[in-house]
TIKENU-753992 format. One record per residue (C-alpha): chain; residue number from 0; residue in three letters; x, y, z. Coordinates in nm, 2 decimals. Layout:
% residues N
{unit:A pos:NUM code:ALA px:X py:Y pz:Z}
...
% end
This chain:
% residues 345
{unit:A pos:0 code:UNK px:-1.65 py:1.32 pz:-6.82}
{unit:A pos:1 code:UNK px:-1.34 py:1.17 pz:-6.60}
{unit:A pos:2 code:UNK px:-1.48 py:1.12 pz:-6.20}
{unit:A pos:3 code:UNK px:-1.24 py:1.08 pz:-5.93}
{unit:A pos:4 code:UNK px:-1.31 py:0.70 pz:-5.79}
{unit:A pos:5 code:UNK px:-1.44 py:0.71 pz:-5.45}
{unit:A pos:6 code:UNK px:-1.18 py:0.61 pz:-5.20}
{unit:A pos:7 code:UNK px:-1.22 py:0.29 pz:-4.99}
{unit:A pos:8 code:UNK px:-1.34 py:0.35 pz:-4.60}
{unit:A pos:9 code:UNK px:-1.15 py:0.03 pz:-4.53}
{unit:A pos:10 code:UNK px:-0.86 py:0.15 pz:-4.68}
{unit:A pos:11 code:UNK px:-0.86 py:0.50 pz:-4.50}
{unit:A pos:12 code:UNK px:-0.88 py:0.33 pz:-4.16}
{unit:A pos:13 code:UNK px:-0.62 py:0.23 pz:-3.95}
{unit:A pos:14 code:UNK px:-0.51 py:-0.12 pz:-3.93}
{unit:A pos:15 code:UNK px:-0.54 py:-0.28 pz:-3.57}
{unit:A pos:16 code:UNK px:-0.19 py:-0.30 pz:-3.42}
{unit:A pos:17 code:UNK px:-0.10 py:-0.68 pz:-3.37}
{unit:A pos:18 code:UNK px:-0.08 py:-0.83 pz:-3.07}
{unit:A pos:19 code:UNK px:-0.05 py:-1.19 pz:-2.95}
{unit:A pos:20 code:UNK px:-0.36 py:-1.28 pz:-2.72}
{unit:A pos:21 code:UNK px:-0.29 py:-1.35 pz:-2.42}
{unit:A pos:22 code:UNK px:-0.60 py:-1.53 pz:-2.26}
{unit:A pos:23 code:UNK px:-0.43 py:-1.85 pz:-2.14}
{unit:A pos:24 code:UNK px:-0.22 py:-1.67 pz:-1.92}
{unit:A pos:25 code:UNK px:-0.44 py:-1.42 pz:-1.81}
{unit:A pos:26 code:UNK px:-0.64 py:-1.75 pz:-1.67}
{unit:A pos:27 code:UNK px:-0.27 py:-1.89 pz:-1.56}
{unit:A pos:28 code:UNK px:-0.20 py:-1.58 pz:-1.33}
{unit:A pos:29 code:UNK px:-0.56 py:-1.56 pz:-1.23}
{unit:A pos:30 code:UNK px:-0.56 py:-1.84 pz:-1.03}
{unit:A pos:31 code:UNK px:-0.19 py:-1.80 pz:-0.89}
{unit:A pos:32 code:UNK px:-0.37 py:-1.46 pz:-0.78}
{unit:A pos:33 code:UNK px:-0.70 py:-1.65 pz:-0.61}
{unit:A pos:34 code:UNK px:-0.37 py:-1.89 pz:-0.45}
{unit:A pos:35 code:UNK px:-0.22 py:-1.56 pz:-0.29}
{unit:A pos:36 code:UNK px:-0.58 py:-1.41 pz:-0.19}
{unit:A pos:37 code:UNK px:-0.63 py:-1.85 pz:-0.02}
{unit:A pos:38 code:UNK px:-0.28 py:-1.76 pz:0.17}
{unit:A pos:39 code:UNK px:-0.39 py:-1.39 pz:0.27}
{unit:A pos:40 code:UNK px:-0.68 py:-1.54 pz:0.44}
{unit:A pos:41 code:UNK px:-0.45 py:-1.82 pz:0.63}
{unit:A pos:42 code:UNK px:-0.30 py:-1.54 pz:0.78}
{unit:A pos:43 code:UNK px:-0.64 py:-1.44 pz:0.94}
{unit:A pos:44 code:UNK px:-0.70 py:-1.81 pz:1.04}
{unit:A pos:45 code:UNK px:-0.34 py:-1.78 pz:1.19}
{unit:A pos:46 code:UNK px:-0.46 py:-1.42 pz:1.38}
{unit:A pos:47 code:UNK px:-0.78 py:-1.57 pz:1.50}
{unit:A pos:48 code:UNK px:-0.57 py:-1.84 pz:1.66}
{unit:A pos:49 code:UNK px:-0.29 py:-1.61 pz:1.81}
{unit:A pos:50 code:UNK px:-0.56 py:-1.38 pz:1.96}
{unit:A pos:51 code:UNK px:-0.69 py:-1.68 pz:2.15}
{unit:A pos:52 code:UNK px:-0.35 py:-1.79 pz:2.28}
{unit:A pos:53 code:UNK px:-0.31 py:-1.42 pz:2.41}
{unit:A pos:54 code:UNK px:-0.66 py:-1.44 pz:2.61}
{unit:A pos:55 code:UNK px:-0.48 py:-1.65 pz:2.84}
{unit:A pos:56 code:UNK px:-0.14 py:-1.51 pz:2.88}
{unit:A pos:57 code:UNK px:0.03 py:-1.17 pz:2.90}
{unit:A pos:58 code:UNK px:0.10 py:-1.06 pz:2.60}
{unit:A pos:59 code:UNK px:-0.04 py:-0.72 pz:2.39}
{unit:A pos:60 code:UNK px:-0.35 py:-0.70 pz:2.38}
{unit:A pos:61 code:UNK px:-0.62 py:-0.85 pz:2.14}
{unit:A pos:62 code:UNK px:-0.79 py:-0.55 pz:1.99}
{unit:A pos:63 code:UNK px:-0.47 py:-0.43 pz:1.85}
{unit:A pos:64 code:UNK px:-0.48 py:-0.78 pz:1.61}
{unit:A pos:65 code:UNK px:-0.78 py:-0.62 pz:1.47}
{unit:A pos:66 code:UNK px:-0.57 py:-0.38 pz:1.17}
{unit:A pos:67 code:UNK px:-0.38 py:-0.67 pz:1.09}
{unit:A pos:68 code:UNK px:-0.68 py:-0.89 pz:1.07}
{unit:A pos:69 code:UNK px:-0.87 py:-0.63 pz:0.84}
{unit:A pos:70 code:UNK px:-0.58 py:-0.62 pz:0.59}
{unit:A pos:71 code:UNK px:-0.50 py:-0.95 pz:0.55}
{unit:A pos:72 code:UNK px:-0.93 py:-1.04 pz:0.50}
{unit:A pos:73 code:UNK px:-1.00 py:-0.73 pz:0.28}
{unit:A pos:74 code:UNK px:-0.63 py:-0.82 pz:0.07}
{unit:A pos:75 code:UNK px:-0.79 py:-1.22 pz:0.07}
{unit:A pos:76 code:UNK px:-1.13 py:-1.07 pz:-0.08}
{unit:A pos:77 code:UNK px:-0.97 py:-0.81 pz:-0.31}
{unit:A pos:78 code:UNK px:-0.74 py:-1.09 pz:-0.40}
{unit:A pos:79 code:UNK px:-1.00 py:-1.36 pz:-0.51}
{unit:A pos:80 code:UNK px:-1.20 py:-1.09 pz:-0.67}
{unit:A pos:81 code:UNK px:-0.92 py:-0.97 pz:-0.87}
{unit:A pos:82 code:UNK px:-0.86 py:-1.30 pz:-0.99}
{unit:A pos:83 code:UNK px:-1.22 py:-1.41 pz:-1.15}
{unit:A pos:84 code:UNK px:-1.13 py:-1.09 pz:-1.35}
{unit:A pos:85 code:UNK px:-0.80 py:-1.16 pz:-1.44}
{unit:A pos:86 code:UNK px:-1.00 py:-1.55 pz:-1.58}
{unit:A pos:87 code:UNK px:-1.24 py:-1.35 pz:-1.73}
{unit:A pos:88 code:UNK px:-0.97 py:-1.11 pz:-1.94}
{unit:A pos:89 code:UNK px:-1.16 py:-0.82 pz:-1.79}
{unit:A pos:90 code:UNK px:-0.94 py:-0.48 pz:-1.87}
{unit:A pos:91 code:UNK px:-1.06 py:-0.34 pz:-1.49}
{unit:A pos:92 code:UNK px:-0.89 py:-0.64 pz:-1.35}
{unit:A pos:93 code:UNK px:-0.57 py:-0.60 pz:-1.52}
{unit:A pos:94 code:UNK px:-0.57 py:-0.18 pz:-1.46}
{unit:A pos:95 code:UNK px:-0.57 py:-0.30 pz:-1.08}
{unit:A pos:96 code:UNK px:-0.35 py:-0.62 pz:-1.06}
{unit:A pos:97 code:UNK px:-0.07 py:-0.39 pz:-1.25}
{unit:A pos:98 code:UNK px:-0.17 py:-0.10 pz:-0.94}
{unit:A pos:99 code:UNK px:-0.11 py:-0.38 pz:-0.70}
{unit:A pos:100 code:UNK px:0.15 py:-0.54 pz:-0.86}
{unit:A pos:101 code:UNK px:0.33 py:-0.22 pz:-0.85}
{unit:A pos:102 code:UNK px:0.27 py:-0.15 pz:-0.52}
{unit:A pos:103 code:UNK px:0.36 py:-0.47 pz:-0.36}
{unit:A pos:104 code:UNK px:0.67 py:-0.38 pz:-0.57}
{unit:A pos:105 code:UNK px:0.76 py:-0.10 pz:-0.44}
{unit:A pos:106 code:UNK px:0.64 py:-0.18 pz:-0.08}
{unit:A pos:107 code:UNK px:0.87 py:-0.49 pz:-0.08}
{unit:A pos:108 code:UNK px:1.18 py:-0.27 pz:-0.17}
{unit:A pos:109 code:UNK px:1.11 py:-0.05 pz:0.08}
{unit:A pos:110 code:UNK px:1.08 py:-0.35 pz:0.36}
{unit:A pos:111 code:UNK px:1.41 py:-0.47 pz:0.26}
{unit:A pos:112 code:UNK px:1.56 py:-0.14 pz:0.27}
{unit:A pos:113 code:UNK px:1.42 py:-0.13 pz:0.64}
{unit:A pos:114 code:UNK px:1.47 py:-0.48 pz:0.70}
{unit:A pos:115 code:UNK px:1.88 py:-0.38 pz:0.60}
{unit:A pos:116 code:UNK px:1.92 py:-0.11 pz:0.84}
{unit:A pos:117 code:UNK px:1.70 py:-0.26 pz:1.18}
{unit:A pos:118 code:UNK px:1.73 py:-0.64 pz:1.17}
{unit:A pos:119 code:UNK px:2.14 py:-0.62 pz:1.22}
{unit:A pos:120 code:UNK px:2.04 py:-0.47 pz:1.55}
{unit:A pos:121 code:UNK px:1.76 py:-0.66 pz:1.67}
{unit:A pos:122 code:UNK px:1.96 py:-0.97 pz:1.59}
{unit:A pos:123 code:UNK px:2.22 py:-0.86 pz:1.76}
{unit:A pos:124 code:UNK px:2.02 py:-0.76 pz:2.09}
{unit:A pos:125 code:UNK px:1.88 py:-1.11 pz:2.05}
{unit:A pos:126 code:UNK px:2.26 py:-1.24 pz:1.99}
{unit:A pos:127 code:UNK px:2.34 py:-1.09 pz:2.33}
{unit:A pos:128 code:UNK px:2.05 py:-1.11 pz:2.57}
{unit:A pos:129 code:UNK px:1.90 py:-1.41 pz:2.43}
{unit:A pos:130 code:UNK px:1.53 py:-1.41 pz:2.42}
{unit:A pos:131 code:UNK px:1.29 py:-1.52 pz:2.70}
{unit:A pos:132 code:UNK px:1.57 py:-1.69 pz:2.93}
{unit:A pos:133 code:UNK px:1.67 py:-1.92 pz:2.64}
{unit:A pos:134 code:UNK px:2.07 py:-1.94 pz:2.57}
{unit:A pos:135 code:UNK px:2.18 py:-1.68 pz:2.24}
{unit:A pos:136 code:UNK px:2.23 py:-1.83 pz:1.90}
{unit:A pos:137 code:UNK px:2.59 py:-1.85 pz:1.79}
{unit:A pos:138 code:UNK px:2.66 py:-1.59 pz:1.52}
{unit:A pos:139 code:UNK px:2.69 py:-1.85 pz:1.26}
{unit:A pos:140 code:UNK px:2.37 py:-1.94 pz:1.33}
{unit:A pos:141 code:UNK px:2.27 py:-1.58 pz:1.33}
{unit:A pos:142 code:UNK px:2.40 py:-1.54 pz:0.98}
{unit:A pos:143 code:UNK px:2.23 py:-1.82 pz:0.86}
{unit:A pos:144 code:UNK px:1.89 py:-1.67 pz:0.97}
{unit:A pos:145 code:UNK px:1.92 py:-1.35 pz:0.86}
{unit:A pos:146 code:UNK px:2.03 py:-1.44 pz:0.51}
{unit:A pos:147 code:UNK px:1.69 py:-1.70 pz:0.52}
{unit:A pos:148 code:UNK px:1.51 py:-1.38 pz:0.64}
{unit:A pos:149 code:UNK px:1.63 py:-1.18 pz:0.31}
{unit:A pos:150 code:UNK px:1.59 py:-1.49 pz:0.06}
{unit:A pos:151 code:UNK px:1.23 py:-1.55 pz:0.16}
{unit:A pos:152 code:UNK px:1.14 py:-1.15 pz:0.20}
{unit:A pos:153 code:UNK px:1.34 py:-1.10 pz:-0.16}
{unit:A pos:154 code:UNK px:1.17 py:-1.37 pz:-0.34}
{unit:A pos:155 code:UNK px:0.80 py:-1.29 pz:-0.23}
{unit:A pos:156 code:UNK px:0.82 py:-0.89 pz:-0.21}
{unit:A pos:157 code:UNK px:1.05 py:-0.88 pz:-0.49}
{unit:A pos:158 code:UNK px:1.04 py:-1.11 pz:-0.72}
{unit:A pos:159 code:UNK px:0.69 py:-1.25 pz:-0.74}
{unit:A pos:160 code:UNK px:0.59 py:-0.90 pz:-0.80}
{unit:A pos:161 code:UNK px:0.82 py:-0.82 pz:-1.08}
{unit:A pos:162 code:UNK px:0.67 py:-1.12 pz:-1.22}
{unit:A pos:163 code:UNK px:0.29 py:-1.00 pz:-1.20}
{unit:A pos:164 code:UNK px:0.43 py:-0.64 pz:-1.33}
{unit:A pos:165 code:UNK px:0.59 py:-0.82 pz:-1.64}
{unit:A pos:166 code:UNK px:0.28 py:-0.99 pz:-1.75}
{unit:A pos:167 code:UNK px:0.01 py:-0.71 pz:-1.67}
{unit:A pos:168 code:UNK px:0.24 py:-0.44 pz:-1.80}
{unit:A pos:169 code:UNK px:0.22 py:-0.66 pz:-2.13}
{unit:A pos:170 code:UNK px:0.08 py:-0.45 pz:-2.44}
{unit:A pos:171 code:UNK px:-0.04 py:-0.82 pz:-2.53}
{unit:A pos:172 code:UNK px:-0.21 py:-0.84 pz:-2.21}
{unit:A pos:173 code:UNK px:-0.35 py:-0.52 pz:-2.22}
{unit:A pos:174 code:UNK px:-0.48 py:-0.59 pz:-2.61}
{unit:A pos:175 code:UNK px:-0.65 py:-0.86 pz:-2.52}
{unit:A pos:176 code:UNK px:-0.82 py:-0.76 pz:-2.20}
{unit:A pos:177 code:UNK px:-0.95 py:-0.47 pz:-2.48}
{unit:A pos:178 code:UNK px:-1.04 py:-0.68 pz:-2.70}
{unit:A pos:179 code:UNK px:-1.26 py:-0.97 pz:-2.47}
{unit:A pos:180 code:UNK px:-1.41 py:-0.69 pz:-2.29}
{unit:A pos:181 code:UNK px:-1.43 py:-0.35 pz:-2.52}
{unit:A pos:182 code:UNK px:-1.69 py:-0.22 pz:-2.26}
{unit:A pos:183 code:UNK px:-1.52 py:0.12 pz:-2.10}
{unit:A pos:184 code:UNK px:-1.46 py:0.07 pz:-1.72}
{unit:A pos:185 code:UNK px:-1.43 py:0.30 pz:-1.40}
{unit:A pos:186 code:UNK px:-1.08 py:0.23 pz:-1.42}
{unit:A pos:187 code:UNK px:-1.08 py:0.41 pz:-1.78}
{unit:A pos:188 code:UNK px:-1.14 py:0.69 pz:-1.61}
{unit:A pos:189 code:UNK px:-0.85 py:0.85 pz:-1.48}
{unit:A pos:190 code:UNK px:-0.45 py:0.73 pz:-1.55}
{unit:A pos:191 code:UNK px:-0.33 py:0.47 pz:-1.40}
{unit:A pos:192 code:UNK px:-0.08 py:0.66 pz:-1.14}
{unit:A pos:193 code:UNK px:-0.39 py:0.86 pz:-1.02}
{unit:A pos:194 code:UNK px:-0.56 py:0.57 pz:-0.99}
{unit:A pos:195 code:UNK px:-0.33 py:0.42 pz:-0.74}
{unit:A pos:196 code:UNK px:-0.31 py:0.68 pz:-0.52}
{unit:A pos:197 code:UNK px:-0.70 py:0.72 pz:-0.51}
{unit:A pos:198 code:UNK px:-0.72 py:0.36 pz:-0.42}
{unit:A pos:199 code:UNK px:-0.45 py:0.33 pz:-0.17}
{unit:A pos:200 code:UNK px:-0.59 py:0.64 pz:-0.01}
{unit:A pos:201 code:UNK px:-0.95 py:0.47 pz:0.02}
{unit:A pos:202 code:UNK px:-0.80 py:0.13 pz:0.16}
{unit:A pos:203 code:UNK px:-0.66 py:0.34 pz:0.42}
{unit:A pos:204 code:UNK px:-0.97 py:0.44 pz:0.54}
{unit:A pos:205 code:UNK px:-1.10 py:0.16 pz:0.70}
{unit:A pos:206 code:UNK px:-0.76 py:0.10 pz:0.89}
{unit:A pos:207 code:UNK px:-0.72 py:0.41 pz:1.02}
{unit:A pos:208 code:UNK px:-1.12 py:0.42 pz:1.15}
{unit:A pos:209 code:UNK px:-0.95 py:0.06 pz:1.31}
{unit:A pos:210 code:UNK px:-0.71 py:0.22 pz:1.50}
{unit:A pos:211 code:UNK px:-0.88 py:0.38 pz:1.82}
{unit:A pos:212 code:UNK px:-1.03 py:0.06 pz:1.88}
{unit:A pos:213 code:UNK px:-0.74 py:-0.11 pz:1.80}
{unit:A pos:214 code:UNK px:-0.44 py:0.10 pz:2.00}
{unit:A pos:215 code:UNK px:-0.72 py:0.25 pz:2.28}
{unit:A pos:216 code:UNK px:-0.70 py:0.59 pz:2.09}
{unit:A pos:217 code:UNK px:-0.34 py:0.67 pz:2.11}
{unit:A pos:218 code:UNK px:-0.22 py:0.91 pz:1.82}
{unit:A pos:219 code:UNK px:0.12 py:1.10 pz:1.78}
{unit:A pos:220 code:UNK px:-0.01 py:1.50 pz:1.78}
{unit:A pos:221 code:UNK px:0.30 py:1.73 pz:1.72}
{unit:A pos:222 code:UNK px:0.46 py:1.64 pz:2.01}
{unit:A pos:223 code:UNK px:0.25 py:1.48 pz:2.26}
{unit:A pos:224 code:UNK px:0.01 py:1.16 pz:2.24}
{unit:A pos:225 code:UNK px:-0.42 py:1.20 pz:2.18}
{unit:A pos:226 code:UNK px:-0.58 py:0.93 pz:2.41}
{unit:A pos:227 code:UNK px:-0.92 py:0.85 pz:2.40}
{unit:A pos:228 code:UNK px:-1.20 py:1.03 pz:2.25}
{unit:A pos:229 code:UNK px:-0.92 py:1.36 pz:2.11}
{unit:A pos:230 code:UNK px:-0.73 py:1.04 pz:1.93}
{unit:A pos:231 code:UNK px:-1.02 py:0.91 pz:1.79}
{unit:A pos:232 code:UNK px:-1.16 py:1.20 pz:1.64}
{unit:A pos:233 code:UNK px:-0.81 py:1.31 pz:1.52}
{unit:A pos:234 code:UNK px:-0.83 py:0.99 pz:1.32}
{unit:A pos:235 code:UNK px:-1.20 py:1.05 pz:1.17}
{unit:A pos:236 code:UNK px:-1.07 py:1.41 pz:1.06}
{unit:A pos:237 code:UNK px:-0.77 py:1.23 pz:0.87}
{unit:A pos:238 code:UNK px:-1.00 py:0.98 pz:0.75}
{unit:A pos:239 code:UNK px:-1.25 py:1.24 pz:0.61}
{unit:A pos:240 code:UNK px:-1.01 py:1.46 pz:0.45}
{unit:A pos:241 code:UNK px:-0.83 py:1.14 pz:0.25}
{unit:A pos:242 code:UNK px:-1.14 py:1.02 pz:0.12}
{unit:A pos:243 code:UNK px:-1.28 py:1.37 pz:-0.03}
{unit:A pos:244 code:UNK px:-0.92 py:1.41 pz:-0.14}
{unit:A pos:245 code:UNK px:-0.94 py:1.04 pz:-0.29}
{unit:A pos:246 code:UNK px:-1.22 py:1.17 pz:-0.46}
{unit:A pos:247 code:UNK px:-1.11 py:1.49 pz:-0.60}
{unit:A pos:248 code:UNK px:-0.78 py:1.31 pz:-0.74}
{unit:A pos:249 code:UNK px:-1.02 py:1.04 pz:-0.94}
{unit:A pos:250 code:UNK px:-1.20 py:1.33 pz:-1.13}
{unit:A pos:251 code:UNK px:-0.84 py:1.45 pz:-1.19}
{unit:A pos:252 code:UNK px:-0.89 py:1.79 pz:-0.98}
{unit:A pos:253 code:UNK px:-0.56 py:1.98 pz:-0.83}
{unit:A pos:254 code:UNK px:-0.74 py:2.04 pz:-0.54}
{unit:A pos:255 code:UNK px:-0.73 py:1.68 pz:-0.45}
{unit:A pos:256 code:UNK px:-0.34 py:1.66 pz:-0.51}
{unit:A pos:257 code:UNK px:-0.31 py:2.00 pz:-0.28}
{unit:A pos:258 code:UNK px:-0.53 py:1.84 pz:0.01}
{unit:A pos:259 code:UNK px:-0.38 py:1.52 pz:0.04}
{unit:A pos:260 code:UNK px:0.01 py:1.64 pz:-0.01}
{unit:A pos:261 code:UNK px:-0.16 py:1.86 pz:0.26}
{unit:A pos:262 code:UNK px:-0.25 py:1.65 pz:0.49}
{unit:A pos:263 code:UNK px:-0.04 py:1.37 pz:0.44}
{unit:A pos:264 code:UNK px:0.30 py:1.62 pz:0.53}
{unit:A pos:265 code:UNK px:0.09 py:1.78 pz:0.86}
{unit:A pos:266 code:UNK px:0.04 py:1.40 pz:0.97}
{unit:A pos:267 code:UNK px:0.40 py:1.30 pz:0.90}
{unit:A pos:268 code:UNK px:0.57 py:1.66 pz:1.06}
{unit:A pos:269 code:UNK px:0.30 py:1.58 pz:1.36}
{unit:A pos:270 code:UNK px:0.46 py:1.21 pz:1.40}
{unit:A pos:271 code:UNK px:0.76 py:1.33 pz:1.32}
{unit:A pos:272 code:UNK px:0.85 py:1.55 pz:1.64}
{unit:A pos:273 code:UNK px:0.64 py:1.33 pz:1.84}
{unit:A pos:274 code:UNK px:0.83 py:1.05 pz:1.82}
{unit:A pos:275 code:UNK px:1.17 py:1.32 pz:1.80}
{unit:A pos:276 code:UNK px:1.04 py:1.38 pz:2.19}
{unit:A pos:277 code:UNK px:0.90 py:1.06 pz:2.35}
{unit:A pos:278 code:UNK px:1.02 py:0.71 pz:2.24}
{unit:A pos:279 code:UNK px:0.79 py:0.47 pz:2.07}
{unit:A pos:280 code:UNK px:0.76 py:0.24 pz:2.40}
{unit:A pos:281 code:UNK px:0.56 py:0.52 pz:2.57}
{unit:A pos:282 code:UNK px:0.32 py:0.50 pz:2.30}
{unit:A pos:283 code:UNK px:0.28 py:0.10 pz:2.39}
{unit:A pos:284 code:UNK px:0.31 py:0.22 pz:2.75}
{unit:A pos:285 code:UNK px:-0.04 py:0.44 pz:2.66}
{unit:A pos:286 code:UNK px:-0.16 py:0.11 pz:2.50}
{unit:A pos:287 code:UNK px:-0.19 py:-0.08 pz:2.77}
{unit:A pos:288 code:UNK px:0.10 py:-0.35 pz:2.63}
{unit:A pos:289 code:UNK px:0.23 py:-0.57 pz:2.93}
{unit:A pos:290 code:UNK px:0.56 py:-0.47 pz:3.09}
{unit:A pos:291 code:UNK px:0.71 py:-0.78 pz:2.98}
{unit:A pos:292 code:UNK px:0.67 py:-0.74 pz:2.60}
{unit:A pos:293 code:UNK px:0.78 py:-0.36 pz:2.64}
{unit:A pos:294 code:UNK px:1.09 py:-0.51 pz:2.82}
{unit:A pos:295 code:UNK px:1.16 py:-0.73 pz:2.48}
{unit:A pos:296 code:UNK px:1.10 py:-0.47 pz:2.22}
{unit:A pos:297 code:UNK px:1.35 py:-0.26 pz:2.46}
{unit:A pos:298 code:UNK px:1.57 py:-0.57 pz:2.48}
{unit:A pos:299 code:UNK px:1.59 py:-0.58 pz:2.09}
{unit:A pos:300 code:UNK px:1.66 py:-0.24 pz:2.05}
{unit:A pos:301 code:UNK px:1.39 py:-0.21 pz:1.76}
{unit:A pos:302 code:UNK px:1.30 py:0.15 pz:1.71}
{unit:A pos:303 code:UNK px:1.49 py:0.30 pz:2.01}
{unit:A pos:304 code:UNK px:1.58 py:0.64 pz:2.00}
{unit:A pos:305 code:UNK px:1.55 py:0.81 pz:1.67}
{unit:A pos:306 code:UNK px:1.51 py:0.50 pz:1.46}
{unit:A pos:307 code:UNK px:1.11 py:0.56 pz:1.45}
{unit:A pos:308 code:UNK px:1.21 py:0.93 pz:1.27}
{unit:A pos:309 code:UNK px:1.43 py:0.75 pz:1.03}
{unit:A pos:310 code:UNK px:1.19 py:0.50 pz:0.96}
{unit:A pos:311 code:UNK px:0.89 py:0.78 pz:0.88}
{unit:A pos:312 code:UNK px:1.10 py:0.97 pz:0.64}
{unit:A pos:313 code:UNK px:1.22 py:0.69 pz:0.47}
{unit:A pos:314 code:UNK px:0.81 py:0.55 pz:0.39}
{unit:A pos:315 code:UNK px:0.79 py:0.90 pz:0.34}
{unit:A pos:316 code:UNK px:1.02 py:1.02 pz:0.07}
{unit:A pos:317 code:UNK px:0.88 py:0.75 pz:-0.19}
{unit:A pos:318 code:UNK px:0.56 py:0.88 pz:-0.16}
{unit:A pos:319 code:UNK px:0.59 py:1.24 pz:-0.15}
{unit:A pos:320 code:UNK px:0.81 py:1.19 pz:-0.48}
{unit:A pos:321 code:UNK px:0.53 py:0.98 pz:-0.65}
{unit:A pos:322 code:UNK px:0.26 py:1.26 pz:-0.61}
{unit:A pos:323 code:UNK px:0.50 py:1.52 pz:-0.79}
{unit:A pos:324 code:UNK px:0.51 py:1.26 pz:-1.03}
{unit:A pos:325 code:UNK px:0.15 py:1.26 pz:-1.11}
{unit:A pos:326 code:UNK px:0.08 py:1.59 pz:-1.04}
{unit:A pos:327 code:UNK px:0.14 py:1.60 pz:-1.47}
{unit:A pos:328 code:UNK px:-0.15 py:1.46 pz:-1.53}
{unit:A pos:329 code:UNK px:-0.38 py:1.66 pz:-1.35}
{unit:A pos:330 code:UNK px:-0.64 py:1.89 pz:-1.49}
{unit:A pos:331 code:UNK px:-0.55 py:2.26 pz:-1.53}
{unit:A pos:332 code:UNK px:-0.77 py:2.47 pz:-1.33}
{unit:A pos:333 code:UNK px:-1.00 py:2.60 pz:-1.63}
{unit:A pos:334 code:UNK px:-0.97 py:3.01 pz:-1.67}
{unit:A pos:335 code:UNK px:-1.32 py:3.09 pz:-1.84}
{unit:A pos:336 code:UNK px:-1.37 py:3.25 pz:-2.13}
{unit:A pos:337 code:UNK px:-1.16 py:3.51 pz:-2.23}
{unit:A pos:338 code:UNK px:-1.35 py:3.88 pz:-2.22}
{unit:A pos:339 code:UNK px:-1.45 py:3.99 pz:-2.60}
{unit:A pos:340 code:UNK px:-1.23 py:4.13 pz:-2.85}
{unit:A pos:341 code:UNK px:-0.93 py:3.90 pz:-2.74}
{unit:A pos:342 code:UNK px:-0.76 py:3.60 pz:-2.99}
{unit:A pos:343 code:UNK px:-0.86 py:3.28 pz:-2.90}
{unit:A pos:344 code:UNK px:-0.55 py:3.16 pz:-2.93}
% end
C-alpha cells in the first residue's frame, strides 16, 4: 500500500525575510537623541535665566515664558526617554522617534516657508529704524545674516531630521527592533499616521491648559478677545474635546476624526476673523506687554495687518490635508447583522 509522505512543517512555513541588524546604530542615534533632549533642557536653563533678567526691567512679562518652558522640559524628558529606547532596540521607541522625526520634519519646512515670507520684512524694518537707538546694519551685512539665519534653521529643521527619518524608516531598523523586543506594544495598536495625530493632540493639552496663566486669559473668539475666567474656560473646553477626540482616534473610531476636524476648523475660523478685525498687538495690548516692546514688534512690522491670517492658514492647510490622509485607515462604522433570509455576502 503506497502512503503519501507527510510534508515537512518547516518546509510549509515561511522563510524570515532578511534583514541586516541594525543594533549598533540604533545605540549610535540613541545617544545623538539623549544629546538633543541635553540641548532641549539648556534652553530651559536659558529661560530660567531670561525670566530673571525681565524681573528687573520692562520687558513682557514672565508668566508668558511658562509655554515655552513646558515644551522645551517635557521635549528634554521625552527626548532622553526616547533615547534609552532607541539603546535598548525597543520597537515603541522607534514607532515614536519615526512620529517625531516626521514631525520635526515637517514642522521645519513649514518654519522656513514662514521664515521666507516674514523675516525679509522684519529685517528690513530693522534695516531702516535700527533697533533700540542703535545705528541700522548695512544691507550687506543684512544679507549675510539672513542667509546664516536659513543655513542654521535648514540644517537643524531640515536636515537632521531627514537623517533620523532615514534610519527609523529603515525596514532593517524596524526588523531588528522586532526581533530584540517581539513583545506587542501600545504603539502596535493603531497605524502609525493615527498615532501621530493622537499624540500631538495629547501634547497639546498641557500647553493650551498653560496659556491662561501664561497670556492672562486672552483668546481670539470669532471676532473679539475672551479675558479672564470666559478665556480660560474656552481653553478647558478645547482641551477636553482634543483629548476624548485623541482617544477616539487611537481606538481607530470616525467619531474621533469628525470631532477633532471639528473642532480644530471652529478654532481656526474663530482666530481667523479675529485676527481679520483687530491686529495681533491688541492681543499683547490685553496681555499686559510693556508699550515699549509693542512699539518694537510694530517697528519690525512682524504680523501687521493680515500677516497673522496668512500665517494660520498656512499651519493650517498641512494639517487639515494630513487628517484626510488618514481618515483611510479608520474603522467603518459597523452595520449589525443583516435581518434573516439575506446573503451574507
Amino acid at each position: 500500500m503506497n502512503e503519501t509522505p507527510e510534508a515537512d512543517p518547516a518546509a510549509t512555513c515561511p522563510l524570515p525575510v532578511p534583514y541586516k541588524d541594525r543594533s549598533t546604530g540604533l545605540i549610535v542615534f540613541g545617544i545623538l537623541t539623549i544629546g538633543l533632549g541635553c540641548l532641549a533642557g539648556l534652553f530651559v536653563l536659558l529661560l530660567l535665566v531670561q525670566s530673571a533678567g525681565i524681573a528687573h526691567q520692562e520687558a513682557a512679562p514672565v508668566q508668558t515664558l511658562l509655554p515655552a518652558m513646558a515644551v522645551y522640559g517635557g521635549l528634554a524628558a521625552a527626548l532622553v526617554w526616547l533615547g534609552i529606547g532607541s539603546i535598548m532596540a525597543r520597537r515603541w521607541a522607534r514607532a515614536l522617534l519615526l512620529i517625531f522625526s516626521w514631525s520635526w520634519l515637517i514642522v521645519g519646512l513649514i518654519t522656513l516657508l514662514c521664515m521666507a515670507f516674514f523675516v525679509p520684512t522684519i529685517m528690513a524694518g530693522m534695516h531702516s529704524a535700527g533697533v533700540n537707538g542703535q545705528p541700522a546694519l548695512p544691507a550687506a551685512a543684512m544679507g549675510a545674516v539672513m542667509f546664516g539665519m536659513f543655513l542654521m534653521f535648514g540644517v537643524f529643521f531640515v536636515v537632521l531630521p531627514a537623517i533620523w527619518v532615514v534610519f527609523y524608516n529603515s525596514r532593517h531598523v524596524k526588523a531588528t527592533c522586532a526581533t530584540r523586543d517581539p513583545v506587542v506594544r501600545w504603539t502596535d495598536a493603531c497605524p502609525l499616521p493615527v498615532l501621530a495625530v493622537c499624540l500631538w493632540t495629547i501634547v497639546s493639552a498641557p500647553t493650551m491648559l498653560l496659556m491662561p496663566m501664561a497670556g492672562h486669559s486672552v483668546m481670539p473668539f470669532f471676532g473679539v478677545f475672551l479675558t479672564g475666567f470666559s478665556a480660560a474656560m474656552f481653553c478647558l473646553a478645547i482641551v477636553a474635546v482634543w483629548c476624548y477626540a485623541a482617544w477616539l482616534l487611537y481606538k481607530l473610531e470616525q467619531r474621533g476624526w469628525w470631532l477633532l476636524l471639528a473642532g480644530w476648523c471652529l478654532v481656526m475660523i474663530s482666530s481667523i476673523l479675529t485676527f481679520a478685525r483687530h491686529d495681533v498687538l491688541e492681543m499683547y495690548r490685553l496681555m499686559q506687554y510693556p508699550d515699549t516692546v509693542i512699539q518694537q514688534m510694530q517697528k519690525s512690522g512682524f504680523l501687521a495687518g493680515n500677516q497673522m491670517v496668512w500665517m494660520m492658514l498656512l499651519f493650517m492647510a498641512p494639517f487639515l490635508g494630513y487628517l484626510l490622509f488618514i481618515k483611510k485607515f479608520l474603522r467603518q462604522r459597523d452595520p449589525g447583522p443583516k435581518p434573516a433570509g439575506q446573503p451574507l455576502v
